[in-house]
N, C-alpha and C positions, 0 to 999 in steps of 0.2 A: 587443470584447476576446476574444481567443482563449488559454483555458487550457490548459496541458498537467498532465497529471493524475498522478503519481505512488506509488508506494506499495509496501513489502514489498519492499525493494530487499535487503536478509539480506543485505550484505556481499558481493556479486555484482557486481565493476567493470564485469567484460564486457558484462554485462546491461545494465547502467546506461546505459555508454558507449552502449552500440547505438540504446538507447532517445532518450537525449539528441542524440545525430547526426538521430533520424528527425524530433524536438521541433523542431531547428534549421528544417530543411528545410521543416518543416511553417509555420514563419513563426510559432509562439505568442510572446502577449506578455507570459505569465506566469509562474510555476510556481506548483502545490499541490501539499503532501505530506503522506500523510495516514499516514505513519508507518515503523517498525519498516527504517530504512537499516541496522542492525548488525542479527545474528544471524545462525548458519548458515554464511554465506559467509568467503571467508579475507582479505578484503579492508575489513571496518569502518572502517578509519585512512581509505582512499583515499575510499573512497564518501562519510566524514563530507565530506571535502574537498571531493568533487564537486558535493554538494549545496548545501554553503554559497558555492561558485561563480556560480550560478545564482542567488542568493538569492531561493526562493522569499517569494510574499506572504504563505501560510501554512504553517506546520509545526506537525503531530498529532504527539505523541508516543505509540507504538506499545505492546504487552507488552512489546519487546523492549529496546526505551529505559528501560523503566520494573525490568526486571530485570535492564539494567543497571547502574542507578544504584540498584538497591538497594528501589528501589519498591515492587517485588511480591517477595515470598517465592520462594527456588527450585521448594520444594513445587509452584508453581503450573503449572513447566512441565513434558512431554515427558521421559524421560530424555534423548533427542538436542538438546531445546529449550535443557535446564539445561547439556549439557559445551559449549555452543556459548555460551550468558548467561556461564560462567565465563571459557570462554578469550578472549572477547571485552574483559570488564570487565579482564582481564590487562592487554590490550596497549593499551590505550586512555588517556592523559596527559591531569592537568587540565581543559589548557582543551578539548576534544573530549569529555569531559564533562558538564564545564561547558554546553556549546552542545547535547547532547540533554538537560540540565536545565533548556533557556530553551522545548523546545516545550510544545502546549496539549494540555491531555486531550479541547477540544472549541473549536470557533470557529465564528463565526456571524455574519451581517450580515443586510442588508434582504433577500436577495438565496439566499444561497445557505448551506450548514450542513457543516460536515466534523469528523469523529472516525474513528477507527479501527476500533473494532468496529462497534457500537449504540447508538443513545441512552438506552438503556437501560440506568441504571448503566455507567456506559462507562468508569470506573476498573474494572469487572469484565471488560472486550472480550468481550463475548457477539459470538457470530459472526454473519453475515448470509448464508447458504447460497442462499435461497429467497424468495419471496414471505411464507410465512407468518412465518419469523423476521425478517421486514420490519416484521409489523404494528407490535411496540413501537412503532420508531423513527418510524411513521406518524403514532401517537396521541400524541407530543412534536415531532413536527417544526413549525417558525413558518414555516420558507421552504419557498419551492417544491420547492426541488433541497437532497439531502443524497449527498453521495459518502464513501465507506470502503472501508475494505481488509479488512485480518486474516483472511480466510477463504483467500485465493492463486487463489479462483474467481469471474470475471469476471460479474456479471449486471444488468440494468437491470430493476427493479420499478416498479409505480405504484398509487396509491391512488386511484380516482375519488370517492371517498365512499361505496362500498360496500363492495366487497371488494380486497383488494390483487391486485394480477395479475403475469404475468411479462410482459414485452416477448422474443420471443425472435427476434430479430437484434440485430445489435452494435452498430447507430445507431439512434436514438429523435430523433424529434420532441419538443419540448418543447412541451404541449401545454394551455391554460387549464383551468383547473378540476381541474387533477390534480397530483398530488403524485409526486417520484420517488424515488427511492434507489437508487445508483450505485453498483456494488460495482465497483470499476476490474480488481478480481486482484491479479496478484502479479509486480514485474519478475524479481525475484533467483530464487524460486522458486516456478513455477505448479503449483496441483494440480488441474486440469482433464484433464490429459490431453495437453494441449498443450505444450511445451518451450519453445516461444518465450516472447518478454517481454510481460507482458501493463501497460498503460498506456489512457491514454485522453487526449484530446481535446473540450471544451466551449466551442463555438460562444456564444458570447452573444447576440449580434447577429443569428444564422442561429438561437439558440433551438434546439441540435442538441448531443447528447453520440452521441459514436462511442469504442469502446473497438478499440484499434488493439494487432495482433501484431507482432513484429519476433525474426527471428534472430539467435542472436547464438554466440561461439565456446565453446561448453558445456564441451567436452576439455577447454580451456584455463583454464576457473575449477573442473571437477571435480579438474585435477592440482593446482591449488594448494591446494583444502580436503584434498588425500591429504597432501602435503607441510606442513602446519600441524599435521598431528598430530589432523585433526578426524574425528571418525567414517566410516567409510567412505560409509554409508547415508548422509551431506547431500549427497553428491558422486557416487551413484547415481543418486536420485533426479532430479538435474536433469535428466538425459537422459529420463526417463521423465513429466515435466509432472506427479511425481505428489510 
């Protein structure tokens, strides 16, 4: 079984698109999503659609789900985080509510664990930047492999039962006796540095997670969040991976 890995799509079609074309190619027979398709981007309505297309096996519900539907308090975001939670919850009808009101805050099998932030308290989305803000989610993980988002920075960690470590290239062996946490990044909007869409890929069978870049047409989804009336700064940024 080959996963395609999803996540932090922020209302970004183009991104999305780019990404799902490269998913196709690539032959996955899956989809995960591990959260936050609306926010940011000018595009929530299309992206809800796109994903339910696909109908992934699981979907994380994100901050950005959960401040849309009311979940979380504004307080909680950004001021750019909150005029994008508002004008999003605007434009968004019932049943596309409705369906970011059916994801999970956490899911989990024999096999594999996905949430958005952290396991840790993860209706709070603590971030996962690092190895060491890995440890929590070490010291509660059951499965082997746990994948998240919410940070928008790509990175592959592991626990061998001593101390947690980074892995630092973009494929990892899956390896016995060791535990990982898969921080996939960010399609809609990366803050690495990097512009491209960031996504990933997990081998089951080959025992292999690779986190995969893809281009996509940036102009064309910064004109549309200038044209939506959304802050300048979300439609800056993307050019800038930050």
């Amino acid at each position: 079984m080959r996963y395609g890995l999803i996540s932090d799509i922020h209302g970004n079609l183009e991104a999305l698109e780019a990404v799902l074309e490269t998913l196709a190619k690539e032959g996955v027979d899956a989809y995960l999503c591990m959260g936050d398709i609306v926010g940011y981007g000018a595009n929530p309505k299309e992206c809800i659609k796109k994903v339910r297309s696909i109908e992934p096996k699981v979907l994380i519900a994100g901050n950005h789900e959960w401040g849309t539907l009311g979940l979380l308090e504004l307080d909680y975001f950004s001021e750019l985080a909150r005029q994008a939670v508002i004008w999003t919850k605007g434009i968004l009808n019932a049943d596309e509510l409705e369906y970011l009101g059916s994801f999970k805050l956490l899911a989990a099998d024999k096999k594999l664990t996905l949430v958005h932030g952290s396991l840790e308290e993860p209706e709070e989305f603590n971030y996962v930047f690092d190895s060491n803000d890995a440890g929590g989610t070490f010291r509660l993980l059951k499965t082997q492999l746990c994948f998240v988002g919410h940070s928008h920075v790509p990175g592959i960690f592991y626990f061998d039962g001593k101390v947690p470590g980074a892995i630092n290239d973009v494929k990892a062996k899956i390896g016995p006796g060791k535990k990982y946490v898969i921080n996939i990044g960010s399609i809609g909007q990366p803050r690495d540095g990097d512009p491209r869409a960031s996504f990933a890929i997990y081998d089951e069978d080959k025992k292999t997670v690779e986190i995969k870049r893809v281009a996509y047409d940036v102009e064309k989804a910064q004109t549309k969040i200038l044209a939506a009336g959304l802050p300048k700064r979300l439609a800056s940024r993307l050019a800038e991976g930050r």
